[in-house]
C-alpha positions in Angstrom: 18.0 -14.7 -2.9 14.6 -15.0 -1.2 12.3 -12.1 -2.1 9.6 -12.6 0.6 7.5 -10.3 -1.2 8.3 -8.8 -4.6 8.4 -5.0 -5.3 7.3 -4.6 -1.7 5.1 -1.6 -1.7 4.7 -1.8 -5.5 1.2 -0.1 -5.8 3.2 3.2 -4.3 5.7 3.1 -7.0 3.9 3.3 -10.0 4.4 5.8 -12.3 0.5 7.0 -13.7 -1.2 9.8 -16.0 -2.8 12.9 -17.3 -5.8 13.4 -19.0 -4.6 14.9 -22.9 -8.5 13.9 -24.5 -10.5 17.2 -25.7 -14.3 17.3 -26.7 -16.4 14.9 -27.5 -13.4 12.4 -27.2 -12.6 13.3 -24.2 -16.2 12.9 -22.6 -16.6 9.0 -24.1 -13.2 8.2 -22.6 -14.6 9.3 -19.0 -17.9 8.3 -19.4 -16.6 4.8 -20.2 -14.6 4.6 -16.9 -15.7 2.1 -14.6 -17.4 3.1 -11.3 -14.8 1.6 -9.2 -12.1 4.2 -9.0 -10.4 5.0 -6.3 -8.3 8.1 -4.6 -5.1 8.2 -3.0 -4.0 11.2 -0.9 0.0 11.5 0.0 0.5 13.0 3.5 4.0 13.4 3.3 5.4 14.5 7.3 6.3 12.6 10.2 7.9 13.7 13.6 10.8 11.3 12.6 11.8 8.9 9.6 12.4 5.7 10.3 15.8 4.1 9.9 14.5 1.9 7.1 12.2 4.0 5.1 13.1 5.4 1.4 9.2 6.9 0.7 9.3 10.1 -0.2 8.3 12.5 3.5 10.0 15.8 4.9 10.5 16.4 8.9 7.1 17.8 11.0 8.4 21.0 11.4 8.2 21.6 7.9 4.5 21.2 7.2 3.1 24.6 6.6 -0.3 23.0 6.7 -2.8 25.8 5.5 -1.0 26.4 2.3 -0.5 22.5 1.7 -3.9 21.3 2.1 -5.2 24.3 0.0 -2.7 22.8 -3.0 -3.9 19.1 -2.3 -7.3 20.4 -2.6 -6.4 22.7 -6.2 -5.1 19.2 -7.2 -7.5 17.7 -6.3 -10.4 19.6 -8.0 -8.2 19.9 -11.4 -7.6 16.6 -11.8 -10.8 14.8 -10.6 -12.4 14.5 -14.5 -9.1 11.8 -15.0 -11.0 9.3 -13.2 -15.3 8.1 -12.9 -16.7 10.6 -10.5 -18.6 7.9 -8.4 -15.7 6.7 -5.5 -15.5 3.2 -4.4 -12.4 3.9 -2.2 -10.3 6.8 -0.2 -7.0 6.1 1.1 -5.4 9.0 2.9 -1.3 7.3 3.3 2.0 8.7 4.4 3.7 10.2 6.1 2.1 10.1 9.0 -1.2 11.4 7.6 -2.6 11.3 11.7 -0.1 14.5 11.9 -2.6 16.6 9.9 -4.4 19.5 12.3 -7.8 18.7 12.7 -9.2 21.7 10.9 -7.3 20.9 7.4 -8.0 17.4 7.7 -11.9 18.5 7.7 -11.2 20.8 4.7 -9.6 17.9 2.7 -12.3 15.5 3.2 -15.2 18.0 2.9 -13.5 19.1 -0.5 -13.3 15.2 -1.9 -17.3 14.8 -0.7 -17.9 17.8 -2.5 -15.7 16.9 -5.5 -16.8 13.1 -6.2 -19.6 10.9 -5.5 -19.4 9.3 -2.6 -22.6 7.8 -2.2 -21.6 4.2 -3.0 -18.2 4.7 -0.8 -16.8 1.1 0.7 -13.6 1.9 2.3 -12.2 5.0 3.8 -8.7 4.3 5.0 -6.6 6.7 6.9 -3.2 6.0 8.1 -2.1 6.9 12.2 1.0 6.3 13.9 0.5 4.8 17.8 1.0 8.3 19.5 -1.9 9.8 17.5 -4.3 7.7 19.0 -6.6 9.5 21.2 -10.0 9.6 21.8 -10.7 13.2 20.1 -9.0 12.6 17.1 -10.8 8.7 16.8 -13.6 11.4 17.3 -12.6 13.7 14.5 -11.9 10.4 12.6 -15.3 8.9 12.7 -17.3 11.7 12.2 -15.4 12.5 8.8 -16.6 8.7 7.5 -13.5 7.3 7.7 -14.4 3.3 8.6 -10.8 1.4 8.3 -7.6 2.4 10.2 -4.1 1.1 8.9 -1.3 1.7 11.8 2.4 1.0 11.8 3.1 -1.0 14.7 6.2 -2.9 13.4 7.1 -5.0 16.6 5.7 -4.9 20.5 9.2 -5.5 21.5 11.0 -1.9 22.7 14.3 -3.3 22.1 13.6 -3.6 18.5 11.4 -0.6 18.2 14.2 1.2 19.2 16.1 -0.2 16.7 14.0 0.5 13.7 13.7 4.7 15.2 9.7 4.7 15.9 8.6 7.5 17.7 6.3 5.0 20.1 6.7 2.7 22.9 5.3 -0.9 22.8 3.2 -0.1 25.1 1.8 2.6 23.5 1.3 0.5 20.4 -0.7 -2.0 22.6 -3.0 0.7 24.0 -3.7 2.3 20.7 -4.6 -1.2 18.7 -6.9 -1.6 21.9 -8.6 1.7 21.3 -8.9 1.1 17.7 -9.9 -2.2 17.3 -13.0 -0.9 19.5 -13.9 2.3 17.7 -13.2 0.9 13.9 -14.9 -2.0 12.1 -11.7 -2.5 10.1 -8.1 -2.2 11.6 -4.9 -2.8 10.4 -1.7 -3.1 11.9 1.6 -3.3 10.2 4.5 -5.9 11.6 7.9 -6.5 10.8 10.2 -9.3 10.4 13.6 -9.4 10.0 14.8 -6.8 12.8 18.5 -7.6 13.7 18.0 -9.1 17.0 14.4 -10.4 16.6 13.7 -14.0 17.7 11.1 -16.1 16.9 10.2 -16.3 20.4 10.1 -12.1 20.0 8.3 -12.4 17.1 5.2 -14.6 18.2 5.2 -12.5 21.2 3.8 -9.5 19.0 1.8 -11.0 16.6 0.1 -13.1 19.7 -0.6 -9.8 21.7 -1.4 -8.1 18.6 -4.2 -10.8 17.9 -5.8 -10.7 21.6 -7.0 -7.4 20.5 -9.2 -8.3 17.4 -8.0 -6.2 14.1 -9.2 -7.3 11.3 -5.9 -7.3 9.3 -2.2 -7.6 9.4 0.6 -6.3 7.0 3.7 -7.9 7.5 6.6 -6.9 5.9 10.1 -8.1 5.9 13.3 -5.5 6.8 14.1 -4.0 3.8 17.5 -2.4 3.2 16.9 0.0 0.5 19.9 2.0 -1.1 20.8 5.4 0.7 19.0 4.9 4.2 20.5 5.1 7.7 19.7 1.4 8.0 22.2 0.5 4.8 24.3 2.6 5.8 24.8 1.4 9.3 24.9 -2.1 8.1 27.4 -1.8 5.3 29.6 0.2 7.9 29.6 -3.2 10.4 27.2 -1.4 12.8 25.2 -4.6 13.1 24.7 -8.2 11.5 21.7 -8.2 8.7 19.8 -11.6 9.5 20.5 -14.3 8.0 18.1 -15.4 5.7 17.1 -18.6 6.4 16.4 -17.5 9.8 14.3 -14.4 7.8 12.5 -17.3 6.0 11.5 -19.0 9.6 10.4 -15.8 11.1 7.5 -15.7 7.9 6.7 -19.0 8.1 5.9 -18.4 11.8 3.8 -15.4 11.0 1.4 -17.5 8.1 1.2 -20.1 10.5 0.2 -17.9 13.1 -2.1 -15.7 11.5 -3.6 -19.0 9.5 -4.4 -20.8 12.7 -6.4 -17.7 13.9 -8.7 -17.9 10.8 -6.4 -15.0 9.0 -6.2 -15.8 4.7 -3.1 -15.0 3.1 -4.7 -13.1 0.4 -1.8 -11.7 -1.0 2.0 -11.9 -0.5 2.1 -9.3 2.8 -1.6 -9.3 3.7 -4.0 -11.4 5.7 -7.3 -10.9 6.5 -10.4 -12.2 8.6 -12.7 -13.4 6.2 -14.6 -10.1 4.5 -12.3 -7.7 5.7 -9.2 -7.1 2.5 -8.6 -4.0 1.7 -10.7 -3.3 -0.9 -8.1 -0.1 -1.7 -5.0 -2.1 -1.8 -7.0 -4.9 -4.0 -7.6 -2.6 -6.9 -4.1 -1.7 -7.5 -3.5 -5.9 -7.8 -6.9 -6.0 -9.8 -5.7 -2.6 -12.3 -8.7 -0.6 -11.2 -8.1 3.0 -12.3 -6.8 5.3 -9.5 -5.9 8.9 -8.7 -3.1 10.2 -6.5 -2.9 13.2 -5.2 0.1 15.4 -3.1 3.7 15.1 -3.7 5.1 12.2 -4.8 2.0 10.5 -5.5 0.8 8.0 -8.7 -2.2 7.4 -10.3 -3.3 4.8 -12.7 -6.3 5.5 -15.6 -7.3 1.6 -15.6 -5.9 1.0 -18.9 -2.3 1.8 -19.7 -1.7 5.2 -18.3 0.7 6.3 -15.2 1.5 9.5 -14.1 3.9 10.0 -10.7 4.2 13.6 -9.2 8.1 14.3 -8.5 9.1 14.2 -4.6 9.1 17.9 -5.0 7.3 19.3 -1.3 8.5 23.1 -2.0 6.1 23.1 -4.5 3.5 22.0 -1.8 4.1 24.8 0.6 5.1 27.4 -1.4 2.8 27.7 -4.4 0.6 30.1 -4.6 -0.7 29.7 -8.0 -4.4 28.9 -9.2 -3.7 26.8 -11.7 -2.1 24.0 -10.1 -0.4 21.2 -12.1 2.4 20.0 -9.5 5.6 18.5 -12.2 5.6 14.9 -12.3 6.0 12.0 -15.1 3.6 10.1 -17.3 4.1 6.8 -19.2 2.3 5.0 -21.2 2.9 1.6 -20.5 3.5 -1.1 -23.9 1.5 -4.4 -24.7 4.7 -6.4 -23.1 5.0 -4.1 -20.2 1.4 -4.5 -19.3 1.8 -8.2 -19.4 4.6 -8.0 -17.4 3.1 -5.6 -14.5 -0.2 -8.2 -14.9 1.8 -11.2 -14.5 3.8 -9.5 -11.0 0.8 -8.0 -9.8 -1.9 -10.7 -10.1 0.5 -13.4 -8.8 1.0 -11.4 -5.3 -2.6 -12.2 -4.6 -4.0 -15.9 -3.3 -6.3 -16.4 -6.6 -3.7 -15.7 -9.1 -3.7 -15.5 -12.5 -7.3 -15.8 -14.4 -6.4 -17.3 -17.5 -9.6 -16.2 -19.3 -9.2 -12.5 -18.4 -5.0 -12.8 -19.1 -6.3 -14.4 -22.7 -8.5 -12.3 -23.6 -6.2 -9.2 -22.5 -3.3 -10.8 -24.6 -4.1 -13.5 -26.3 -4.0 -17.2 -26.8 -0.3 -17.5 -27.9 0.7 -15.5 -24.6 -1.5 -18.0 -22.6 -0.1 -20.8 -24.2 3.6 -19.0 -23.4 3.2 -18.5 -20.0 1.7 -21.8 -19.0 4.7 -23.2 -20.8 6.7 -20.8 -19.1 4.9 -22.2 -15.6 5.3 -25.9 -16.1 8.3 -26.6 -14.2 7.3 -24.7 -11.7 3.6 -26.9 -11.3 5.4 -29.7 -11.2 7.0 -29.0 -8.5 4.0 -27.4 -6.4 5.8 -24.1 -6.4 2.5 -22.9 -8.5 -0.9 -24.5 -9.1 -2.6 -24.5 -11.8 -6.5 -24.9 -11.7 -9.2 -24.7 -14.2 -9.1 -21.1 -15.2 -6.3 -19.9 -12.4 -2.5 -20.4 -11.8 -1.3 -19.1 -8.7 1.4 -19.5 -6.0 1.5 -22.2 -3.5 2.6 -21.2 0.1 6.1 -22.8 -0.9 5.9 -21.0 -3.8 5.3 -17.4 -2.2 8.8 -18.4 -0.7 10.9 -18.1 -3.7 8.4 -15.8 -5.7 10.6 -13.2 -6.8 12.7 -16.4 -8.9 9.1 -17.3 -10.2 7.9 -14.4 -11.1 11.3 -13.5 -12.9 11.2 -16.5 -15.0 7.3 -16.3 -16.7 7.6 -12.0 -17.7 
């Protein structure tokens, strides 16, 4: 099978940690952090979940927002001394994190300024849906710091919009790219491929519109049918015809070639960028840069080998009303071989690759030697290339990666 991007959302699934250092051990660990840490902040409502999504949210209706930020913010505060103190990235996700009332979403930020530095901040990333778009909250938006907007677009097509169960119109999509991509200096938009019923013609028709209006950054992701959502469901019960996948396969190359022939690089498996404008967020879960995630359901990373994920558990969110606030969630400490393994899958989303120095000197020579062995048939035929001091896919290559990857861990 054709994995058009493997472990899609993978830096959302990983399983981080907690701080167990005491004393003087404890302060050269965190002293010796690099500066480059980054938050995460887990919104977890939305007016209505999509037909295709399995992350972790609970309906609008729900939120009891006062008592929910105040835990975010008792997390927050408790668990800040697991990462360096100086910030070099926020990314507030979802959920529809553009749902959160103006007032709490001032308390949230205000408590992270107060709680870390921020001085030598690069990229403040907040998540919107379409509808949310409006020229008070773009207000309230700004005026927090908040410099790069990512928003779920998925298609300018109604008929497949429809489909997928947004909440917004294409039209309303448009409008709110336009809005954007004229208040922010970096904007995002997420698109989909894949859609029962999407054409190529359909297709081009979005990302061309899309591209009239100037962001500086697409997602694109491929229909996923994850286990226990409507959209398996509905498919396994005949409701509709997944696409076939070499039609899938045309529908990406169309989007690379696209987005390539407006000066867009495919910097990693689902992402392309204008020149100077990746997300420097995203980046450092490829580049295993330390982390900390905050809110239900979110996972932190300490840089080194540490995970911790907080359970989907959102009654402890909006219910607690304890000081001490530790919400339950898992830690691991990940093993030399499953370090290699998460190095291998992670570096080789990205357009540079592997760096063979760094990879040897994280685990050694005989491991180089392995994986290039490993990664020979695979040069050969220009499914990878290997350089001086990187291997990395080809565009064939990110075609079948999931079979690549699979064969050097």
């Amino acid at each position: 099978m054709v994995l058009l991007y493997f472990l899609p959302y993978f830096c959302k699934k990983f399983i981080p940690f907690r701080c167990l250092f005491s004393g003087l051990l404890f302060f050269t660990l965190i002293s010796s952090l690099p500066n480059n840490s980054g938050l995460y902040v887990h919104i977890p409502f939305c007016r209505k979940k999509c037909i295709y999504c399995d992350f972790f949210c609970g309906g609008a209706s729900i939120a009891k927002w006062d008592i929910f930020t105040e835990n975010l913010i008792k997390e927050l505060k408790s668990r800040a001394i697991e990462i360096s103190p100086k910030l070099r990235t926020i990314y507030i996700g979802g959920g529809t994190p553009s749902l959160i009332p103006k007032n709490n979403l001032k308390l949230l930020v205000s408590a992270i300024y107060d709680t870390f530095d921020c001085s030598e901040l690069k990229e403040f990333s907040f998540e919107v849906n379409p509808e949310d778009v409006n020229s008070e909250n773009i207000k309230t938006w700004t005026n927090l710091g908040i410099n790069r907007i990512s928003m779920g677009v998925q298609s300018l097509v109604d008929k497949e919009l429809s489909f997928l169960n947004r909440n917004h119109s294409a039209d309303c999509a448009y409008e709110a790219t336009r809005i954007l991509c004229k208040s922010f200096p970096e904007v995002n938009v997420d698109i989909m491929f894949g859609i029962p019923g999407q054409t190529l013609s359909s297709l081009e028709f979005s990302i061309s519109s899309l591209l009239s209006l100037h962001p500086t950054h697409f997602s694109a992701y491929s229909l996923m049918y994850e286990e226990g959502t409507p959209l398996t469901t509905l498919r396994d019960k005949g409701a509709f015809l997944e696409m076939d996948e070499e039609y899938n396969l045309s529908l990406y190359k169309l989007t690379s070639s696209i987005l390539d022939d407006n000066g867009f690089e495919h910097y990693e498996i689902s992402n392309y960028a204008q020149p100077g404008h990746r997300s420097i967020h995203n980046s450092s879960y490829w580049d295993f840069h330390p982390y900390l995630g905050v809110g239900p359901s979110a996972h932190s990373f300490d840089g080194i080998s540490l995970r911790r994920g907080n359970f989907p558990d959102l009654k402890y969110y909006i219910s607690n009303h304890s000081s001490l606030f530790n919400p339950p969630h898992t830690e691991e400490s990940l093993s030399a071989e499953e370090l290699h393994d998460e190095y291998i899958m992670l570096r080789l989303r990205t357009r540079e690759g592997i760096d063979l120095s760094d990879f040897s000197s994280r685990f050694g020579k005989k491991k180089l030697d392995i994986l290039i062995s490993k990664a020979e048939s695979f040069i050969s035929n220009s499914q990878l290339i290997l350089s001086q001091n990187n291997l990395s896919l080809s565009e064939s290559g990110i075609m079948t990666s999931d079979n690549i990857i699979l064969s050097l861990v």
